[in-house]
C-alpha positions as CSV (number, residue, x, y, z in Angstrom):
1,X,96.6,-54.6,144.4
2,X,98.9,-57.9,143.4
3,X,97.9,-61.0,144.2
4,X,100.2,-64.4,144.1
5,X,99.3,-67.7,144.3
6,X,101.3,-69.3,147.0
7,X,100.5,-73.0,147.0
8,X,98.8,-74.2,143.8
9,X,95.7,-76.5,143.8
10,X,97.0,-80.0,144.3
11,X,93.8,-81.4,142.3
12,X,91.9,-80.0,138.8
13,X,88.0,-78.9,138.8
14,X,88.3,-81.7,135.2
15,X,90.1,-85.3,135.1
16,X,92.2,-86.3,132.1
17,X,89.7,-88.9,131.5
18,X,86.7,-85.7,130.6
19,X,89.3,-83.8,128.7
20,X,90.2,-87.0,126.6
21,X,86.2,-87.3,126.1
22,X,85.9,-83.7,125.1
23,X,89.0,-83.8,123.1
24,X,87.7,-87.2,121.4
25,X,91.1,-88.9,122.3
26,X,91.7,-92.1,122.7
27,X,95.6,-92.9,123.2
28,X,98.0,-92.2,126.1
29,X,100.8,-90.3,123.8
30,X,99.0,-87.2,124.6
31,X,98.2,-87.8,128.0
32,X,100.7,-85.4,129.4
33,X,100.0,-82.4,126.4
34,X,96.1,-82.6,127.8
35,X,97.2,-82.8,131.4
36,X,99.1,-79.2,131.0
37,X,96.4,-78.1,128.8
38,X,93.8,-78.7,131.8
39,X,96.1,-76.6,134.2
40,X,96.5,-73.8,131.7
41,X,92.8,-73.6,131.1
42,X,91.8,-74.0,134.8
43,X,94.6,-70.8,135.2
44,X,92.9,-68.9,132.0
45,X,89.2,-69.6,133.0
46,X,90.1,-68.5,137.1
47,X,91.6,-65.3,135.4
48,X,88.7,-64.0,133.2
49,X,86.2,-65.4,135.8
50,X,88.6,-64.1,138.6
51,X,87.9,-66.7,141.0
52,X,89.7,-69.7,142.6
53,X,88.4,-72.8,141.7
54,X,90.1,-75.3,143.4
55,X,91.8,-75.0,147.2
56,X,95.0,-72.8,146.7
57,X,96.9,-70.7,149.2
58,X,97.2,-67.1,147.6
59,X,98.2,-63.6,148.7
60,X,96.7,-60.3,148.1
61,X,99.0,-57.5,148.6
62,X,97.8,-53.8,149.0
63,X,99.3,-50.3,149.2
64,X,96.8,-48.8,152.2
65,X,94.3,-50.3,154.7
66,X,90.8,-49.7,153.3
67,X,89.0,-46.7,154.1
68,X,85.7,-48.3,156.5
69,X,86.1,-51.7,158.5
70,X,85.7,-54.0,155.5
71,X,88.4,-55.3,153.5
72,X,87.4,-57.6,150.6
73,X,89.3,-60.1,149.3
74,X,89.5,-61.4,145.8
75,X,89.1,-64.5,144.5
76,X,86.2,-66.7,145.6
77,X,85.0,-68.8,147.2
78,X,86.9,-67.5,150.8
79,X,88.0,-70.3,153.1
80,X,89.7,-69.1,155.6
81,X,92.5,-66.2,156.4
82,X,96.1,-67.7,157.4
83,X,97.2,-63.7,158.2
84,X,97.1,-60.5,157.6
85,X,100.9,-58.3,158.0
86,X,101.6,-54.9,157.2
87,X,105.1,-53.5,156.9
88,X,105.7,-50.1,158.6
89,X,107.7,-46.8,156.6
90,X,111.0,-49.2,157.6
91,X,109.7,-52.1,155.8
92,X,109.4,-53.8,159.3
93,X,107.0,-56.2,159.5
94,X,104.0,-57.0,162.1
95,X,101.2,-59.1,162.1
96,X,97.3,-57.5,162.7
97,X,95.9,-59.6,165.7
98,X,92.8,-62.1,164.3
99,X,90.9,-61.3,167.6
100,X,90.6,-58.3,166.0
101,X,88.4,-58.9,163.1
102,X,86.0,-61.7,161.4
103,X,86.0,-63.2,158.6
104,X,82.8,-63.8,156.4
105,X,83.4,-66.8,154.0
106,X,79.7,-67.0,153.5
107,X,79.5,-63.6,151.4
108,X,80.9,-63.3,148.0
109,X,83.8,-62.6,147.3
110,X,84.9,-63.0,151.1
111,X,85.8,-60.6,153.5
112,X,87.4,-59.2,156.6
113,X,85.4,-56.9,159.0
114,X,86.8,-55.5,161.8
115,X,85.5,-56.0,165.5
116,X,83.8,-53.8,167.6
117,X,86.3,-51.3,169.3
118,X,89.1,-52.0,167.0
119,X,91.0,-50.2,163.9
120,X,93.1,-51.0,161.5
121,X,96.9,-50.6,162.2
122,X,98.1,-46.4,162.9
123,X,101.7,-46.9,162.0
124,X,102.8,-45.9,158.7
125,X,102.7,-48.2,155.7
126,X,105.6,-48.5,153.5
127,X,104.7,-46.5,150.2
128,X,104.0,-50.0,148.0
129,X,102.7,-53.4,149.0
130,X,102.5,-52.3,152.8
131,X,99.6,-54.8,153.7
132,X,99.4,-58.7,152.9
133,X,96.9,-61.0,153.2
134,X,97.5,-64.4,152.7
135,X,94.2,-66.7,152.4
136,X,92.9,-69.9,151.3
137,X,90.1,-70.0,148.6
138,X,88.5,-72.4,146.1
139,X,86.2,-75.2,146.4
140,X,87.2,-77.8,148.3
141,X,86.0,-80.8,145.8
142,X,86.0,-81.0,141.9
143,X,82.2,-81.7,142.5
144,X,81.5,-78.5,144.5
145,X,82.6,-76.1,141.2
146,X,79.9,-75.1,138.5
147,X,79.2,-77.0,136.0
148,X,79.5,-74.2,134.1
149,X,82.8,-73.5,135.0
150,X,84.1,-76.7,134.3
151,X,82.4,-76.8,130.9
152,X,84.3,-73.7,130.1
153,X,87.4,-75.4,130.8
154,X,86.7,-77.9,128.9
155,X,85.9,-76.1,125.6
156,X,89.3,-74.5,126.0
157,X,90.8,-77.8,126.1
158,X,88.8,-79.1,123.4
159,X,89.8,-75.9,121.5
160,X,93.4,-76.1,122.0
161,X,94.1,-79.5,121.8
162,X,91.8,-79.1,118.2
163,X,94.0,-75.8,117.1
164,X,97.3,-75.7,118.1
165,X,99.1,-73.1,115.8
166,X,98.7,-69.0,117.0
167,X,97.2,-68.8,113.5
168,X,93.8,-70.5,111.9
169,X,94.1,-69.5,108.1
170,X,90.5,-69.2,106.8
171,X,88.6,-69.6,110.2
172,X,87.3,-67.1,113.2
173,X,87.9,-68.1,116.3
174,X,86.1,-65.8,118.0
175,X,82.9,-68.3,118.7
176,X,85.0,-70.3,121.4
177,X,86.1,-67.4,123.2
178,X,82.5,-66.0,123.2
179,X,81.1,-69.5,124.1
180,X,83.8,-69.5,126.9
181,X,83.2,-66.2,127.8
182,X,79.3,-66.8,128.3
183,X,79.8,-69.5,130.4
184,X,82.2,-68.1,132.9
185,X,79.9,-65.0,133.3
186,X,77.4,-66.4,134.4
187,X,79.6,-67.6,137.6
188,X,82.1,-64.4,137.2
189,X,82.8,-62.9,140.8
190,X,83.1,-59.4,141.4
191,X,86.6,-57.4,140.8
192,X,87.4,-54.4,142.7
């Protein structure tokens, strides 16, 4: 399984003003240094929580069909599904009819069940990456994301706008991630 973000999220679950207050700064001249270090945590936290936290177009890619009528898809919270393709043994590629499944954005994470009557695709997959499904997922609103989760970001920020050498001579660092780590667990989705 791969998946790829295809249209980033045009908006961050924290505002340059809450990283500035966490970061106890009080100039513009770091404005932009904080404003990639709040889309490099958001990208960090999403991974080790492996969610989405703000709306983003992504794909999942996958060798085979699942085996019963469910197939799950990563990164919470679901939205909606744009498509699902598969390519045959010849690499050509089809789209699987929506009439021919559902999909639940109220479970977590989201998925697709098939219908009644139908089955997944008979033709032969391509031997890699021979289904995609391209989805939307995140919340929709900076307000609609844990607090949790957005405290998390913001030690990250705090902590790398604090220490920004690879190295801290004399110190552990390990409390941060922990801290970091505690927080995004207690909103972590599941990974298949």
């Amino acid at each position: 399984m791969a998946i790829k973000v295809i249209t980033p999220p045009s908006s961050e679950p924290v505002t340059l003003t809450q990283a500035k207050s966490q970061s106890r700064v009080d100039i513009s001249t770091d404005d932009t240094l904080l404003n990639s270090y709040i889309a490099a945590a958001r990208r960090y936290c999403e991974r080790v929580d492996w969610r989405a936290y703000m709306t983003q177009t992504l794909e999942v890619w996958l060798d085979e069909w699942p085996s019963g009528n469910v197939l799950t898809i990563p990164r919470p919270p679901l939205q909606s599904v744009t498509y699902i393709k598969y390519y045959d043994e010849d690499s050509v590629e089809a789209t699987f009819s929506s009439a021919a499944y559902y999909v639940d954005t109220v479970s977590e994470p989201g998925r697709v069940m098939l219908k009644s009557d139908y089955d997944w695709p008979s033709a032969t997959l391509r031997e890699v990456n021979g289904v995609v499904v391209r989805f939307i997922a995140g919340w929709t609103s900076a307000d609609n994301v844990p607090e949790t989760i957005r405290q998390a970001i913001l030690l990250v920020i705090g902590h790398w706008y604090e220490n920004r050498e690879g190295v801290l001579v004399g110190t552990v660092s390990k409390e941060i991630e922990l801290g970091v780590k505690r927080l995004l667990d207690i909103e972590r989705a599941m990974r298949f």
